[in-house]
Backbone bond lengths (Angstrom), bond angles and torsions (degrees), N, CA, C in turn:
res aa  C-N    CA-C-N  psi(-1)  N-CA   C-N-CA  omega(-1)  CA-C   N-CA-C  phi
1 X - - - 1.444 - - 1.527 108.39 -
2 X 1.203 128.45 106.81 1.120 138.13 -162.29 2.207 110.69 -88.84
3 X 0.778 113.56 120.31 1.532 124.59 164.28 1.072 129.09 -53.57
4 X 1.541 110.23 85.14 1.135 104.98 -147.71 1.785 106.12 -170.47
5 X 1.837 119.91 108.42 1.414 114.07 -175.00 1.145 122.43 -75.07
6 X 1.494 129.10 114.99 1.336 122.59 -179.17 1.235 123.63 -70.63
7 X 1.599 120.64 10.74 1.464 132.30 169.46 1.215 114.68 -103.29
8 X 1.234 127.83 -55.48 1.202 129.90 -159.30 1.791 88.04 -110.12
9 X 0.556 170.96 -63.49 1.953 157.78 122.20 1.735 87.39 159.49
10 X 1.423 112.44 52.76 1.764 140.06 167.55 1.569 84.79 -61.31
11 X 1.116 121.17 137.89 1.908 137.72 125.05 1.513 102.67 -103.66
12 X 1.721 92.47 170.93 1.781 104.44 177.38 1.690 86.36 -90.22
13 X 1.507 91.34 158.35 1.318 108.21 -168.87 1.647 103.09 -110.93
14 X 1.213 127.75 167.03 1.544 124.69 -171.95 1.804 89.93 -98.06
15 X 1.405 118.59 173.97 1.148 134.41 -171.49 1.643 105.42 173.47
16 X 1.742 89.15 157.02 1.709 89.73 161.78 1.521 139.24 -102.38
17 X 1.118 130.04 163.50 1.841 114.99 -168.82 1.686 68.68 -100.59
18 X 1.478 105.20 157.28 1.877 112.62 160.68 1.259 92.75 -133.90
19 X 1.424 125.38 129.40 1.556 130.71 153.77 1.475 99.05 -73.87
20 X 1.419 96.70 172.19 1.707 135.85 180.00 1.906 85.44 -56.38
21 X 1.009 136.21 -70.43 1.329 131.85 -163.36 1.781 111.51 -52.65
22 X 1.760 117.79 -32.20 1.171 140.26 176.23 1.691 111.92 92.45
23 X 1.176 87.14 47.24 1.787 113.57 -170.49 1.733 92.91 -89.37
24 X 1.523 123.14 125.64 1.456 128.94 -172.45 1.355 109.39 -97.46
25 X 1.278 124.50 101.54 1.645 121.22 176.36 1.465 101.07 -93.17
26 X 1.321 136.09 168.23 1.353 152.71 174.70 1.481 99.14 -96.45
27 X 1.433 114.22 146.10 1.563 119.98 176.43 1.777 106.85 -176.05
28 X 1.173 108.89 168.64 1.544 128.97 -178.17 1.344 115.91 -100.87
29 X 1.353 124.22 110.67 1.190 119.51 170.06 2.333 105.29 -84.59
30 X 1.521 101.27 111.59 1.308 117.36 160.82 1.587 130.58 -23.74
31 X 0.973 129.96 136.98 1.377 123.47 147.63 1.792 115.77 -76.30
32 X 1.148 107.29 147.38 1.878 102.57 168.47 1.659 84.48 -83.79
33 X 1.250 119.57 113.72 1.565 108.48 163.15 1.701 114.07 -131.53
34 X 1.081 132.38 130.57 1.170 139.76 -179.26 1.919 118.24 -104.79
35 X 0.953 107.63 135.42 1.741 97.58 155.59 0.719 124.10 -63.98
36 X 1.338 149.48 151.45 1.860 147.76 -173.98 1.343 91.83 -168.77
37 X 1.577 117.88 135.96 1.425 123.51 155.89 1.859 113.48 -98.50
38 X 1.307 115.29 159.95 1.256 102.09 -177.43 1.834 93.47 -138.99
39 X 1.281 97.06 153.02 1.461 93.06 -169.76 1.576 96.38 -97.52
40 X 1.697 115.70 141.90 1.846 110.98 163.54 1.333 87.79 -90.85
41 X 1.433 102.17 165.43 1.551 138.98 166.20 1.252 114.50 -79.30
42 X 1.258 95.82 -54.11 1.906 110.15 -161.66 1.589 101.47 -71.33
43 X 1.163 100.30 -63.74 1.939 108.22 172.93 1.483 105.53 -73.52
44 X 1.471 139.34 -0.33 1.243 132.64 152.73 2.053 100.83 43.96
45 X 1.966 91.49 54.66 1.182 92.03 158.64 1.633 127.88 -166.53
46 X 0.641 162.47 -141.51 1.529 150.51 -160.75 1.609 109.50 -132.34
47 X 1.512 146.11 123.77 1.202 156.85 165.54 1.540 113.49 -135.21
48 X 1.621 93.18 131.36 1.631 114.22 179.83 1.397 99.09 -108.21
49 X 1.366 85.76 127.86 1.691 103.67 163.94 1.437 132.31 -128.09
50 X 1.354 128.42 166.45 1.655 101.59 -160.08 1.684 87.42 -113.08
51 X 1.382 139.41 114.74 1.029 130.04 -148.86 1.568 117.24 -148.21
52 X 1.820 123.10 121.39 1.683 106.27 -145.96 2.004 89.34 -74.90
53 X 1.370 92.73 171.46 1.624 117.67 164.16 1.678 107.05 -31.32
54 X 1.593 117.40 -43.27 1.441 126.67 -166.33 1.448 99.81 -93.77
55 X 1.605 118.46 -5.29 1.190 91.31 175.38 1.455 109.33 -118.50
56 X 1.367 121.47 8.37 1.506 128.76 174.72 1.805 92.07 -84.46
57 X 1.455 126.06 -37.75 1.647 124.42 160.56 1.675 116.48 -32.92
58 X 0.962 89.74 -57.84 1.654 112.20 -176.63 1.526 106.93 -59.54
59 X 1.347 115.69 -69.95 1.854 123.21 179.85 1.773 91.89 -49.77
60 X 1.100 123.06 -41.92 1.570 123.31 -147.22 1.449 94.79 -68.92
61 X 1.390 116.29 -58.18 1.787 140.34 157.03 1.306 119.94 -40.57
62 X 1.113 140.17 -24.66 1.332 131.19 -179.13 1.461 112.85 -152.34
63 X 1.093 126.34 4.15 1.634 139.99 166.57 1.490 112.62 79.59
64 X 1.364 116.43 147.30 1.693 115.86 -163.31 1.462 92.65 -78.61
65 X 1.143 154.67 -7.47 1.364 132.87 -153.07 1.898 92.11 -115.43
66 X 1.084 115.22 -25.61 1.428 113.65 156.53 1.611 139.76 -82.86
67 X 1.738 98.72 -8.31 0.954 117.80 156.47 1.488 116.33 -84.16
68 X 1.377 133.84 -50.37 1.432 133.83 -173.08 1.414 104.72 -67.12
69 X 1.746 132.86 -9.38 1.289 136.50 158.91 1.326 113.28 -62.42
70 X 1.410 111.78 -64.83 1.509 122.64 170.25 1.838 129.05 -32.37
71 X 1.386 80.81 -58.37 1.438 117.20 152.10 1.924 113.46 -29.44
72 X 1.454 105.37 -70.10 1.447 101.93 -165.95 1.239 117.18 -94.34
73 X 1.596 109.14 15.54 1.510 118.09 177.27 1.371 90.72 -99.69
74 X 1.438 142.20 -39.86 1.519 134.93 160.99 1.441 127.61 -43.90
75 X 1.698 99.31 -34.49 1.706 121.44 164.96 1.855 93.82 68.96
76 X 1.553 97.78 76.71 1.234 140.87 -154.73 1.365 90.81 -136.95
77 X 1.405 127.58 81.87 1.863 116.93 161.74 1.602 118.62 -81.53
78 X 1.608 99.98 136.23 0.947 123.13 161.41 1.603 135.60 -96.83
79 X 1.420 118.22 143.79 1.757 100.94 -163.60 1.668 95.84 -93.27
């Protein structure tokens, strides 16, 4: 299961940990990502998407069915 927003098309990004001494470890900065299903109207049917905090902002702001348009003009599939 890969990390990864199917809205905003977020990966985790690489970064460094620094201790108190300023010692550089390698590490992953996360997505906040959740599953969420959202219901369409038009197709009057149910879709899960795995989608970060900023991008349930985004669907919340401009509605998923104008987003999954946006979406398929990028040619961005959804299951």
């Amino acid at each position: 299961m890969s990390k990864f927003c199917e809205i905003t098309c977020r990966k985790p990004i690489m970064g460094n940990k620094i201790s108190h001494a300023n010692n550089k470890i390698k590490r992953k900065f996360y997505l906040n990502l959740s599953k969420k299903r959202f219901f369409l109207t038009k197709k009057n049917k149910w879709i899960t998407l795995k989608v970060s905090s900023a991008g349930i902002k985004i669907i919340n702001k401009i509605g998923i069915e104008k987003i999954l348009f946006l979406c398929q003009k990028k040619k961005l599939e959804f299951k």
